[in-house]
C-alpha positions as CSV (number, residue, x, y, z in Angstrom):
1,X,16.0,5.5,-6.2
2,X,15.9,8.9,-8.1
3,X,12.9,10.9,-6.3
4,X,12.0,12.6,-9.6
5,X,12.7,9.3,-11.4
6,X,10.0,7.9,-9.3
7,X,7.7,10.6,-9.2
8,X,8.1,10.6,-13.2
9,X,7.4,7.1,-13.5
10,X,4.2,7.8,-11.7
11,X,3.1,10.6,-13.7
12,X,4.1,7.8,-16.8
13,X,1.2,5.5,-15.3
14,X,-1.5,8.1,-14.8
15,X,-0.8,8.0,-11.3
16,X,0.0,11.0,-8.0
17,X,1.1,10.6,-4.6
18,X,-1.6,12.4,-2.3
19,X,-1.1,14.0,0.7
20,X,0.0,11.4,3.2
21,X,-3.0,9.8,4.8
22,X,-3.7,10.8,8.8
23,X,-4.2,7.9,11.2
24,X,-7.8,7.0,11.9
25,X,-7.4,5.5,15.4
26,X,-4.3,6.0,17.8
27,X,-1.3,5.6,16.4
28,X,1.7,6.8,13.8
29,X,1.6,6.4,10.8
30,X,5.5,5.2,10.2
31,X,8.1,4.3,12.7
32,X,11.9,4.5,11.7
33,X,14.4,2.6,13.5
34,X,17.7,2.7,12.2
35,X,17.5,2.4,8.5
36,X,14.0,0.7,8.6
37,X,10.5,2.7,8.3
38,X,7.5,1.0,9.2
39,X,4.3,2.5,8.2
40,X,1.6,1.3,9.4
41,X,-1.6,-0.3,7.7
42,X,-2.7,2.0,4.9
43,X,-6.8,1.3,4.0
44,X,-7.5,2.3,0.0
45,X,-8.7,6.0,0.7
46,X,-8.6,8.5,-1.8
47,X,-9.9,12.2,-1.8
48,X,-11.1,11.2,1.7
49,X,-13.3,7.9,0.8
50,X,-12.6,4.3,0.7
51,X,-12.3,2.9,-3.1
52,X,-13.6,-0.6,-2.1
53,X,-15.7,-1.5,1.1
54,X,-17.2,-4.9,2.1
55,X,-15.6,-8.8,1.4
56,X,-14.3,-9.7,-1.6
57,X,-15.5,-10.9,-3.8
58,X,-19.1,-11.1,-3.0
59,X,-19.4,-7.1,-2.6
60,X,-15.9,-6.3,-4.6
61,X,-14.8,-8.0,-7.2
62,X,-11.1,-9.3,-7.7
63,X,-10.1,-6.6,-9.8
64,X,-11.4,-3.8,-7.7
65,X,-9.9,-5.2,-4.6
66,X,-6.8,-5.2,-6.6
67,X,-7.1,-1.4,-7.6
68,X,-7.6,-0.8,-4.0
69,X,-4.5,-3.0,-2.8
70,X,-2.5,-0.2,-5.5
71,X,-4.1,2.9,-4.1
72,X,-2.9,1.6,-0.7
73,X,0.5,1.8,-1.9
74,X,0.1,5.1,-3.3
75,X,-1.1,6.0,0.4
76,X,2.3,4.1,2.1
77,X,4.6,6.0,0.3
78,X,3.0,8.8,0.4
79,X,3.2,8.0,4.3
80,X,6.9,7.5,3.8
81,X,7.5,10.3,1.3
82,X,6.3,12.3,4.9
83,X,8.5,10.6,7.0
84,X,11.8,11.1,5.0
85,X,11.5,15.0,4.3
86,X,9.6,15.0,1.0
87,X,12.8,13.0,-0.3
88,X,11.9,9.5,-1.8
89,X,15.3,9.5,-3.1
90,X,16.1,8.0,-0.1
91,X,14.5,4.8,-0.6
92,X,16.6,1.8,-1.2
93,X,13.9,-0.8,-1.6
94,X,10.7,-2.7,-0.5
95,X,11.6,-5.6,2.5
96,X,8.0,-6.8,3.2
97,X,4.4,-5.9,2.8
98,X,1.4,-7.5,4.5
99,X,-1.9,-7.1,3.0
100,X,-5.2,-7.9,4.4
101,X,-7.9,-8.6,2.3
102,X,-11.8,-8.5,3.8
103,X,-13.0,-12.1,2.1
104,X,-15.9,-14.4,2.1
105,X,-15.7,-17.6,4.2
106,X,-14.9,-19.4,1.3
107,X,-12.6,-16.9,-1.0
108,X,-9.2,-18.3,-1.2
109,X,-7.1,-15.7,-3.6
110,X,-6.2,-13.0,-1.2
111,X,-2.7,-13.5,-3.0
112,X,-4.9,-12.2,-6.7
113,X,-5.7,-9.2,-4.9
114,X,-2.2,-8.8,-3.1
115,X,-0.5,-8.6,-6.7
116,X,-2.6,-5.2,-7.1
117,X,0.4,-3.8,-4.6
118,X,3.5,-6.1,-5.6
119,X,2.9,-4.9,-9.4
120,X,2.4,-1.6,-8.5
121,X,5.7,-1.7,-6.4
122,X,7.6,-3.8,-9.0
123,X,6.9,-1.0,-11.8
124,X,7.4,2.1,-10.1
125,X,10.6,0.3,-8.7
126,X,12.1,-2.3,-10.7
127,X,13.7,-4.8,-8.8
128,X,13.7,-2.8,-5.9
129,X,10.6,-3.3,-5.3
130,X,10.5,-6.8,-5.4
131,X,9.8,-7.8,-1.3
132,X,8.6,-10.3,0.8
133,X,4.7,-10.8,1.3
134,X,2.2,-11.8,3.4
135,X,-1.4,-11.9,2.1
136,X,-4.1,-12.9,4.7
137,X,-8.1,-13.4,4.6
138,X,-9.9,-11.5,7.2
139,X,-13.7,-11.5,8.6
140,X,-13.9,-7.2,9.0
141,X,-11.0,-4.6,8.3
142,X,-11.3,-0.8,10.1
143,X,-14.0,1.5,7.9
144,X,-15.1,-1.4,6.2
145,X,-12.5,-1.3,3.8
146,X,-11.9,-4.3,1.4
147,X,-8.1,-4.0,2.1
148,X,-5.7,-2.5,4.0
149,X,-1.5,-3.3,3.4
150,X,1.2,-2.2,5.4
151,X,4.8,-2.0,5.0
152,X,8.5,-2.0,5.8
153,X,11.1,0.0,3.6
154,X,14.9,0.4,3.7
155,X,16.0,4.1,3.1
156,X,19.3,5.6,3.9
């Protein structure tokens, strides 16, 4: 992938990378072993605040959860954007992303809000973005944030 191709096509959708998020507990925020990079659960913070706080969907909605599962994206590759040099050429493609999604006891489309990241991936990527998934229902995520998504990339 064509770092200015990508940063261009996110420019096209209204969108920035920010600076890469710090960690908010102990640990780093990527890993690299051999021509994997791991980064680590990203929460939907922009400008320094969380987009979305509390379960879905009784205090966030689908749709807002969603936006948040995207600006969580924006915050991974920002994280990886970091890790390779400031070169996103770099990137060969998505392999896996697990999002967690803060849900009531009876909420059963985590996978609604997960598609907020996949789409967001699959456009700024094309089929390179295309990856694996996991999307899980949990009771309380770190900040109170509504979701949080982590992620494994191939890069050369």
């Amino acid at each position: 992938m064509d770092s200015s191709s990508l940063e261009s096509k996110l420019a096209s959708l209204g969108l920035r990378l920010p600076e890469a998020p710090k960690p908010v507990a102990a640990y780093v925020p990527a890993v690299r072993t051999g021509n994997l990079v791991f980064v680590s659960g990203q929460l939907p913070l922009t400008g320094g605040q969380l987009l979305a706080t509390g379960s879905v969907p009784s205090a966030v909605l689908v749709d807002q959860a969603q936006e948040a599962a995207a600006q969580c994206v924006l915050n991974g590759l920002a994280i990886l954007k970091a890790e390779l040099g400031g070169d996103l050429s770099r990137l060969n493609r998505v392999v896996r992303i697990g999002v967690f999604v803060q849900s009531d006891n009876d909420f059963k489309d985590q996978p609604l809000v997960a598609n907020g990241a996949s789409e967001l991936l699959e456009r700024l990527l094309g089929d390179s973005g295309k990856h694996a998934r996991a999307a899980v229902g949990v009771n309380a995520l770190p900040l109170g944030a509504s979701v949080e998504v982590e992620f494994v990339f191939e890069v050369s």
